[in-house]
Each structure stands twice: as C-alpha cells, then as structure tokens.
N, C-alpha and C positions, 0 to 999 in steps of 0.2 A: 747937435750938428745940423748945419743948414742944408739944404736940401739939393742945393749946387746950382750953378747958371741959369737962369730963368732960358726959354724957348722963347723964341717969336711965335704970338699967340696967333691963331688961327683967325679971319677974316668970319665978323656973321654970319655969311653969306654961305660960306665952306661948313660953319659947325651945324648950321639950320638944314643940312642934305647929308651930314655924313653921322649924326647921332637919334638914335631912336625917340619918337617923343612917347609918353604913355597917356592914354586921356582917361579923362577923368581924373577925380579926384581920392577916390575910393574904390576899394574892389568890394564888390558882396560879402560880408564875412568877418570883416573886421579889419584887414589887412588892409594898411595904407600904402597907395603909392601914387604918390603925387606926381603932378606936372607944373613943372620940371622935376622929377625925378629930385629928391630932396637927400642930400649929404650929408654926414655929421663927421670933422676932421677933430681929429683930436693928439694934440702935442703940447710938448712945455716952452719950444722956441716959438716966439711971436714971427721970427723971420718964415720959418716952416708954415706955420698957419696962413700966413697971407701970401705965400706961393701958390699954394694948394688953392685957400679960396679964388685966384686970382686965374688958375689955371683953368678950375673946374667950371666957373660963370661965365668962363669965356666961350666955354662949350656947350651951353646954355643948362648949366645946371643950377638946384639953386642950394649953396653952401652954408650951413651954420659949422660954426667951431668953437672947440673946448679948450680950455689951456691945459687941463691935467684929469688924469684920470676919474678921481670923486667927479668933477664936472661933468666932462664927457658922460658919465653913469646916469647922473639928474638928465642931463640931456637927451638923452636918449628914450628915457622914460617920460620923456616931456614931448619931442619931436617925432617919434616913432620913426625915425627918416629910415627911405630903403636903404642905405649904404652907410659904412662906418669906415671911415679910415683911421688905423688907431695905431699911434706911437708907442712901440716896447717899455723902452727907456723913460719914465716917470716921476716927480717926486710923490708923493704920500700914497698915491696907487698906480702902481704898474700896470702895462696895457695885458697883461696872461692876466691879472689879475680879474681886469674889466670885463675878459672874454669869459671867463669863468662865471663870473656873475650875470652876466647877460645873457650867458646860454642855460643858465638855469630859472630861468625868469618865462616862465611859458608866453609872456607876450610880447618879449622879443628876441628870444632862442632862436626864431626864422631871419632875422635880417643878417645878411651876411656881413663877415669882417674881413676887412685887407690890412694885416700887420703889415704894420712900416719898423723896421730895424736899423740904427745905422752900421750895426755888426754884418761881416760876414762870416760871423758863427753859425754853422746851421744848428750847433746845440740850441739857440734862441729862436729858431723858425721850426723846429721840433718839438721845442715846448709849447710855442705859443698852436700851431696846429693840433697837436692832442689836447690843450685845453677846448678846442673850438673854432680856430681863425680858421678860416674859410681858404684864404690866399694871405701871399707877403711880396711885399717888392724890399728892395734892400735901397736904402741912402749912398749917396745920392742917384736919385732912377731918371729916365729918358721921359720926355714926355709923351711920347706917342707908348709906351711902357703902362706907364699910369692909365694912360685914355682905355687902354685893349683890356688892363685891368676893371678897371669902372668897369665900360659896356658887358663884359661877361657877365661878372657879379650882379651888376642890374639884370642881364637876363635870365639871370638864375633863381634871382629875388621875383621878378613877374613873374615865371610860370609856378613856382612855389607857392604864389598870391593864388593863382588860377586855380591851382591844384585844391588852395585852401580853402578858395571860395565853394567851388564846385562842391567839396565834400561835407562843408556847412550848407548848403543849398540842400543836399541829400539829406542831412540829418533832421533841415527842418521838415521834410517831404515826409520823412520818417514818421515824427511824429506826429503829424498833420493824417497821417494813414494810417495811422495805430488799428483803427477796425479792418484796416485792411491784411491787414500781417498774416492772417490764417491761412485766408486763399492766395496770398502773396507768394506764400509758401510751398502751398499744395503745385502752383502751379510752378514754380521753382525746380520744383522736386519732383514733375512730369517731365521738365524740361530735359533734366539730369538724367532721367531712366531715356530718355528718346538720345540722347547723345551717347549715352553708353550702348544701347543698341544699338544706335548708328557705328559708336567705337568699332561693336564688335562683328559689325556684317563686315564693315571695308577690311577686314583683315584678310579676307579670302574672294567677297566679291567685289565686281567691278563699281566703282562711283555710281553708274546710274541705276544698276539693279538696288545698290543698297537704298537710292536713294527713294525707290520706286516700292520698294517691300514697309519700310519704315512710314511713307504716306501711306500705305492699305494698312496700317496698323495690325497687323499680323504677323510681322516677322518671325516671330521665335516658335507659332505654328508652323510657318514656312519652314523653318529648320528642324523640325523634330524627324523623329525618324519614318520612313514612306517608302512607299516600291512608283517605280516608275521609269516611263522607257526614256534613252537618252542617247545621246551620241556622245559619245569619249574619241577626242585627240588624243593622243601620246607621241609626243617628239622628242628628238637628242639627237647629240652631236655622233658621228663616225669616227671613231679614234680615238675615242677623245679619253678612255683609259689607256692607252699608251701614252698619248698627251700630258696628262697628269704625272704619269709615271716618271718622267724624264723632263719636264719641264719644271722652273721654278716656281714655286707658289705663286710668287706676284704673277707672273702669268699666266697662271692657271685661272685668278680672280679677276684678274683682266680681261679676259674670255670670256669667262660666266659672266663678267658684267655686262660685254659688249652684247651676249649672245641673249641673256633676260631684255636686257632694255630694248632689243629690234623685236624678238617675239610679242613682251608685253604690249607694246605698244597695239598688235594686230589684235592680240586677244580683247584690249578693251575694246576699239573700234568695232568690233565684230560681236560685242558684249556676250563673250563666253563669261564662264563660269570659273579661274586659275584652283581645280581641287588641292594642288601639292605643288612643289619642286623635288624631287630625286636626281640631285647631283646636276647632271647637265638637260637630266630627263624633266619635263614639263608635261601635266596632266591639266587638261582643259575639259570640261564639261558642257554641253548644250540641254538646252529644256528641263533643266533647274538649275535655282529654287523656281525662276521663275516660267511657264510653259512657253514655248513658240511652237506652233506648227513649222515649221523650215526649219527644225533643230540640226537635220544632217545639211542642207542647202550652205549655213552661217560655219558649220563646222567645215566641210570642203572648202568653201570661198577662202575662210580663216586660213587653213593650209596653203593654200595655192599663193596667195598673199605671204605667209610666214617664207615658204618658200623664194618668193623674189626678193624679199628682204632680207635674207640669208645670203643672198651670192654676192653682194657687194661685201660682206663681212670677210665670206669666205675667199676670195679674191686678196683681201688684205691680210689673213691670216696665211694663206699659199706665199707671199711674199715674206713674211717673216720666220716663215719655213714650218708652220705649224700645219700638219697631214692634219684636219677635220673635216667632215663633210657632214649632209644633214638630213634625218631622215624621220618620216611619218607614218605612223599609223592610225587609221581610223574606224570604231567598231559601232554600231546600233543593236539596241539592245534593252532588256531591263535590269536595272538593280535595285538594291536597297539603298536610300540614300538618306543623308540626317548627322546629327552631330556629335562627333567622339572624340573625348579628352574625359581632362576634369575639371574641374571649379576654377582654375585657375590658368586652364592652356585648353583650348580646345582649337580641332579640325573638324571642317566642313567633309565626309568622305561619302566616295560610293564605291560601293562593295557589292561584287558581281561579277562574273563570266564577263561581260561585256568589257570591262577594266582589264582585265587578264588580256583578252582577242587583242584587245589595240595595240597594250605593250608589244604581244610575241605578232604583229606585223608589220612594229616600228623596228622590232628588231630584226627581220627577216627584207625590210627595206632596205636597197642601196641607196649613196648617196644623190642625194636630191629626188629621193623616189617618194612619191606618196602611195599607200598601201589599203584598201578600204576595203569593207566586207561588202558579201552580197545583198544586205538587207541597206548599206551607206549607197553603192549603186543603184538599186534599182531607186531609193527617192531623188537620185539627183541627174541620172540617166541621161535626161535631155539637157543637162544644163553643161553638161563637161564632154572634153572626149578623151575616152577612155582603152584599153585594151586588158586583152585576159591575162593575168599573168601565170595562172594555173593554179592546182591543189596545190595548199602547203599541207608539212606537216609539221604544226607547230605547238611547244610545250605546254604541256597540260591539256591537251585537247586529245579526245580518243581519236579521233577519225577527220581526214585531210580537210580543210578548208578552202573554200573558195577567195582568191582574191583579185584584184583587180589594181591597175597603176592609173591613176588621175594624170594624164598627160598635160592637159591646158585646164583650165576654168574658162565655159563660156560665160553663162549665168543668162538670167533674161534678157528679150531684146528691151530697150529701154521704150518705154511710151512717148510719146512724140501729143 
C-alpha cells in the first residue's frame, strides 16, 4: 500500500533550523552516529521507498533503503544507520521478524525501530512492539507525524550512544587502573561508612550539626552515652486533646503538619538538637552532642521565636474554629545523654530530671506562655524581661518549684 499524497516538502532553509545536526562522525565506543544522521527505510513498494527517501533528505537526512526484509537485515549490518524504518508487511521476511533478529544481535539491538503497518490492527503493532520495535506510525501517516517520529527516536538513539560511550570510557579506565582497584575500593567503602553515618546523624540532628560532627570524625563518640548539663525545651499545643478528640483525622495531620513545619523551621535556625516528637509535644535539646556556652541564651531566643511563629498559625486555626493554643517549657540541668534503640531503629535521648522539669512547666504554661526554671533565668537574665510567676507545684517533684514567664526576648545589643 502506498504511503498516501506526497506533503509540500519543506524549504532548505526551514529544515537546516528546525532539525538537530549531530557532529561528528563517531561516538567513543563504537556507536555510530553519523552526520546527517543516517536512515535505513525498508519496504516491498518502490512507491513507499521513494517517499520516504524523498521526504527524509529533504530534512536533511541521509536515506538508504531496502526492498525487503533479508535486505534490510544485510543492510543494516552493513550501514549500522541510527534509525530504521521498517515495513510489517513483507515477502520472504517480515518486518517482527527483522526486529527480532536485530534485537538479538548485540551490535545492533541499540538502534531503534519505527514499524510502519498499513493495518489498523493493533494485534500487528503489539506484536511487532514485544518483539522489539521501539515506535509504529500506521499507513498512510502525516508528514509532520513521521518528522516528530524521526527526531524523537534520533534522540533516543544519541543519548543511548552517550550513555554507551561513556560506560566503554569507564571500563577502559577500569582496566587501565586495575592496580588501583584495592584502594579504589577501600576508599569507596570509607565513603559508604561517612554516608551512612552522615544517614544516621540527620535522623535526629540538625543539617549542620550533622554535618560538623562527621568532619571531626568522631561522631559515634559523640553519641555514646555521657552526662552533661543542658537545656531542654518542651512545647505543645493547648487543646489540642480535645482537638483530636472531636476533629477529623485529616485535620488533626493538618495541624501537626502546619504546627512541625513553623517550629522546625526555628529549631534548625537556632540549631537545637529535635530529641523526639510526642504527639503535638516537641523535645528540643541545647549543648549536645555538640557544646555551646549560650545553651540556655539559643534555647530562650528558639522560644520566643517559635512563639511569634505560632500566632499567625494560631489566628488561622481560631478561624476555622479549632480552640488550640501554645505553650513552653524550659528546664537547665544535667542528664545522661547518648543513644537507645537497637540495631536497626535507634533514638538520640536524654534522660534526666531536667527532661521531666520542662515537660511539667509546659504543662503548667498557658497559652502563649513560656515557663523557665531558675537555673534558665539567671543565665539569660539580662537578655529578656521577665516576671515571677511563683512556686509551682509540679509532678514528680517533692518540693514547689520556682518559675518564671519570658515576656519578650531582648538578646544583645547588636555591635555597631
């Protein structure tokens, strides 16, 4: 079947700006791809063949063709052309047949195929695609149909080249470096151990602390188990189990998500330590793994900061009629700190009195209240203002507690 009305072929001028050139002659590797980009048409109608050649050189490509299949095959194994356009319909070998045997020929399984059918059987573009064919246009097709077909397949057939070159490129490096292969290796597999410890610091610490522990080559000292003084945040929402109770799941995770992503954000900025999540509740650490003197300074500011970033939340959750409000605790202190799980799940924790204080005077906070012990005020005294709020008396603790409400954050005056 012929191929149908010839198109008004395209002007020089138009195909030399509107299709890809490839240069050179060869890619590294073995893989041909010529300039012009080289075709191999293959059908039993002479009419069909000289459409095709007529269409494709018009677009500046350069066309050989086959009458029939055994041809086409020699051809192909002769031209190595990047592109094949191959006729179903055949006499003595049919085009599924071609694809079959080309794709099992390891030096040219890579050049793609465009079946041409004049069926609109898709039984015939099914078969010919599991044997191999790449793409199909069906008889008679459009010629701007054909062209988008070409240029794809051509660019499929380059980066295929690129990819093939590249990876013969490597394997002669390979073995060009065979003495090297030991320490190739060794340092490979240093690589591996510093990612997997890098994996497992960001699991719990911030980006830069992980990133700052893994250069002192010390990490997994740094996380063993240690006493050390620290200051613990503990914050959560107000309501927010009645919230749960009565709201629908989706917006219970809608919450939690709005309410992790405005906190996180402060805790990295401020590069705390995130020890947990407990539900809405959020456990921040200062002055490990890594030390800072201003552990309690970074934990206040963190606060007073989480704080402003809360009330715009909070403002849009009052409008959607969700009662939450937000509140802090903050404790100084020693514990023990280091790492508990097992082999396969581990937490960063600290475990201590100081842990306990924070929680029971985030929970003794109202909302928008920050709550601090006496040992968090006196190191940051001058930097905030503050009022007394009184002894509490709060659980797990024999005897009343002193605390105090962080009204503003000043912090130093800045240098000039």
């Amino acid at each position: 079947m012929l191929l149908g009305a010839m198109v008004t072929l395209p002007s020089h001028s138009v195909r030399a700006s509107c299709f890809p050139r490839f240069a050179g002659s060869f890619l590294e590797g073995g893989s041909a791809v010529h300039d012009p980009p080289r075709i191999l048409a293959v059908d039993d109608t002479p009419e069909n063949l000289e459409i095709l050649r007529m269409r494709l050189e018009a677009n500046g490509y350069e066309v050989a063709t086959a009458a029939d299949g055994e041809e086409g095959l020699a051809k192909a194994r002769e031209l190595t052309p990047d592109l094949i356009l191959l006729d179903i319909m055949m006499p003595k070998l049919d085009g599924i047949s071609v694809v079959r045997m080309l794709k099992h020929d390891q030096s040219l399984r890579s050049i793609p195929v465009i079946l041409v059918t004049a069926k609109a059987d898709t039984r015939d573009v099914v078969e010919g695609l599991d044997a191999g064919g790449d793409d199909y246009l069906t008889k008679p097709f459009e010629h701007r149909a054909l062209l988008a077909r070409v240029r794809s397949m051509l660019r499929q057939k380059a980066l295929h080249d690129t990819v093939a070159s590249q990876a013969k490129r490597l394997e002669d490096q390979a073995t060009q470096l065979s003495d090297w292969n030991r320490s190739l290796e060794q340092t490979v597999a240093e690589q591996v151990t510093e990612l997997e410890r890098m994996a497992r610091l960001r699991r719990f610490l911030p980006e830069q602390v992980a990133d700052l522990i893994v250069a002192a080559g010390n990490g997994d000292a740094l996380l063993q188990s240690h006493r050390r003084e620290v200051t613990v945040v503990f914050c959560d929402l107000r309501g927010f189990t009645a919230f749960a109770e009565t709201a629908e799941p989706e917006e219970v995770m809608t919450v939690l998500a709005e309410y992790h992503s405005c906190l996180g954000e402060q805790i990295v900025r401020h590069e705390g330590t995130l020890e947990r999540f407990v539900g809405d509740g959020i456990v921040v650490v200062f002055n490990d793994p890594l030390p800072c003197a201003d552990h309690s300074e970074r934990a206040v500011s963190m606060a007073a900061a989480m704080r402003d970033a809360i009330d715009g939340h909070s403002e849009r959750w009052r409008k959607r009629d969700y009662l939450l409000g937000f509140g802090i605790g903050i404790a100084r202190g020693h514990a023990t700190i280091g790492r508990i799980g097992f082999d396969r799940r581990s937490d960063y924790a600290v475990i201590g009195t100081v842990s306990n204080h924070a929680a029971r005077l985030c929970e003794a906070a109202k909302s928008r209240q920050i709550l601090v012990s006496q040992r968090v005020l006196g190191a940051v005294e001058s930097l905030v203002e503050s009022v007394l709020v009184g002894e509490l008396t709060l659980k797990g603790f024999r005897r009343p507690m002193p605390a105090y409400e962080i009204v503003r954050w000043i912090g130093r005056p800045s240098s000039r």
